[in-house]
C-alpha positions in Angstrom: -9.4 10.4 -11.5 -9.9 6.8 -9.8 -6.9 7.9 -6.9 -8.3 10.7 -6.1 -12.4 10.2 -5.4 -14.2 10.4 -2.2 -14.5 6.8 -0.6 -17.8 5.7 0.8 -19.0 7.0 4.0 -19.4 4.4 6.9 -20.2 4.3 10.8 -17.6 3.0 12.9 -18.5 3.5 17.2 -20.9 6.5 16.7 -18.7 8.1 14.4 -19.4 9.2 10.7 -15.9 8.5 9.0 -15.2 11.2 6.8 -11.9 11.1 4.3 -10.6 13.7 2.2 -9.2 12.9 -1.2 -5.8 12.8 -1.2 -4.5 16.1 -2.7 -2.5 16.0 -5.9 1.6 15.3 -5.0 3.7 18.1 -4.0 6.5 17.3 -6.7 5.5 16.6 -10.6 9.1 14.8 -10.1 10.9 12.6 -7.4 10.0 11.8 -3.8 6.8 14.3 -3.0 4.0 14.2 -0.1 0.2 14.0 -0.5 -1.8 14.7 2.3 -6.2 14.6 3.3 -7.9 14.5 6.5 -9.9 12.0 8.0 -11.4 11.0 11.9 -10.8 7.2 11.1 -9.5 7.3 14.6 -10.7 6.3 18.4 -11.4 9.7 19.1 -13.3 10.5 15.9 -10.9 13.4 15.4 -10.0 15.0 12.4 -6.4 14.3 12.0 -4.4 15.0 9.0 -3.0 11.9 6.9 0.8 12.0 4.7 1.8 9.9 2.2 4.7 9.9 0.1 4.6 9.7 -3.7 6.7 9.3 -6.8 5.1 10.3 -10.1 7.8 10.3 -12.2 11.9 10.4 -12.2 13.5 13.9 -12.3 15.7 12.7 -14.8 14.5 13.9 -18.4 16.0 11.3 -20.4 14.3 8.8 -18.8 10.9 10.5 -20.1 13.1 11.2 -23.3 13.7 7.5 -23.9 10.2 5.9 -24.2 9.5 4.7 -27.2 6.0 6.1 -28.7 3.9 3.5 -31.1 2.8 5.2 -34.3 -0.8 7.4 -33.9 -0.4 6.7 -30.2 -0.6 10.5 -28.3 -0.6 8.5 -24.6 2.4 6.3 -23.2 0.8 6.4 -19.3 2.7 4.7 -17.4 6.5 2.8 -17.5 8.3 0.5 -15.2 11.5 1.5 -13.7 14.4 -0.6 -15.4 16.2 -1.7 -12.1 14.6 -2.2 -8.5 16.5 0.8 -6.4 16.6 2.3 -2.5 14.4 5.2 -2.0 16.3 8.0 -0.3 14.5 10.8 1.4 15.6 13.8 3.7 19.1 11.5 4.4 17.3 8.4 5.2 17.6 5.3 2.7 14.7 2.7 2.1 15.7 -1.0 3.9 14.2 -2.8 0.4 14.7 -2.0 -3.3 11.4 -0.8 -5.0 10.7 -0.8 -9.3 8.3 1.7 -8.7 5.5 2.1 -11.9 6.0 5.3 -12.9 3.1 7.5 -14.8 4.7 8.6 -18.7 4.0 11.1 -21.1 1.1 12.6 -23.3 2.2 13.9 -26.4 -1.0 16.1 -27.2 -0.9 18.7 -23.7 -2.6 16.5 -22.1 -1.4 15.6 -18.4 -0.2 11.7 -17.4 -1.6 11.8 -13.7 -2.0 8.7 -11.4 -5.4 6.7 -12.3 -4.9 3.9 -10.1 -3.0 2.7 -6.8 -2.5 1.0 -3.8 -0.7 1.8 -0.7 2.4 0.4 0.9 4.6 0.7 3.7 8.0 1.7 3.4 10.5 1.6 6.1 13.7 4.0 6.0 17.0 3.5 8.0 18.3 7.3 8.7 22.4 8.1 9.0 22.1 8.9 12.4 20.5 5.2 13.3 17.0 5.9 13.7 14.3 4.6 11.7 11.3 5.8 10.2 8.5 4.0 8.7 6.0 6.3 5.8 2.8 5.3 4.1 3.5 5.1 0.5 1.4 5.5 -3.1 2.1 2.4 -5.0 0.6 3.3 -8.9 -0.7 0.9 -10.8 -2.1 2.7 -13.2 -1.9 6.3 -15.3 -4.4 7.9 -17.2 -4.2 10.9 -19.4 -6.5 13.8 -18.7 -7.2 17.1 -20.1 -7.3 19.1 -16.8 -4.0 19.8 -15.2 -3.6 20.0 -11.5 -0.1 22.1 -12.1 0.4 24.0 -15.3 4.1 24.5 -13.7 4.8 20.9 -13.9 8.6 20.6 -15.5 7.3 17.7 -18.0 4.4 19.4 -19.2 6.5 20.9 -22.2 8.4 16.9 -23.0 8.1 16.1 -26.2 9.4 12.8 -27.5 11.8 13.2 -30.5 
């Protein structure tokens, strides 16, 4: 998995940055967080990294909807339909985002992130503050045979 490898090591002050992979996210659906650790820092501390990410909607019939080509077992990724405003713990997103979503495999295999980029998002809370999180932007899906979470709510989706 391309989003999840080890990045090259490099020297940066007399200090031997070391990154984590980013773990898997924490939801198979909706607005999760993925962490790793790195000492890409002045102090050359290890200091743990969030990010959020957005697999998939939680809404089924989304997944439900997409339309499978004949002898295809592998529809990795879709577009959202309409740019909307993230929300997350009460906060909303400033800017509308058509997030690339990854789809569905048909033959139990599991549709995980293959590719992405990362982006800034800044949120506007109801109590006036603001907040500004890193954010996984996919690109690209793949899907693979080993499954980070055999709990995932989509891993039983079958298209009709």
């Amino acid at each position: 998995m391309k989003a999840y490898r080890d990045p090259p090591l490099a020297w940066k002050k007399n200090c031997l940055i070391q990154t984590t992979p980013w773990s898997p996210c924490s939801k198979t659906c909706g607005l999760g967080i993925s962490v790793r650790v790195n000492n890409d820092n002045g102090k050359c501390e290890m200091r743990k990294d969030r990010r959020l990410c957005l697999l998939r909607p939680c809404d089924k019939t989304v997944l439900r909807s997409i339309k499978m080509a004949k002898g295809k077992t592998c529809r990795p990724k879709l577009q959202a339909k309409k740019a909307e405003k993230l929300t997350l713990s009460g906060c909303t997103s400033t800017k509308k985002f058509k997030p690339t979503y990854c789809g569905v495999c048909t033959d139990k295999r599991c549709c995980v992130p293959n590719k992405s980029r990362m982006i800034k998002v800044s949120f506007t809370c109801k109590e006036g503050s603001n907040t500004q999180w890193k954010m996984q932007w996919i690109t690209s899906c793949v899907c693979q045979r080993k499954c980070n979470n055999p709990g995932d709510m989509f891993s039983d989706l079958r298209l009709l």
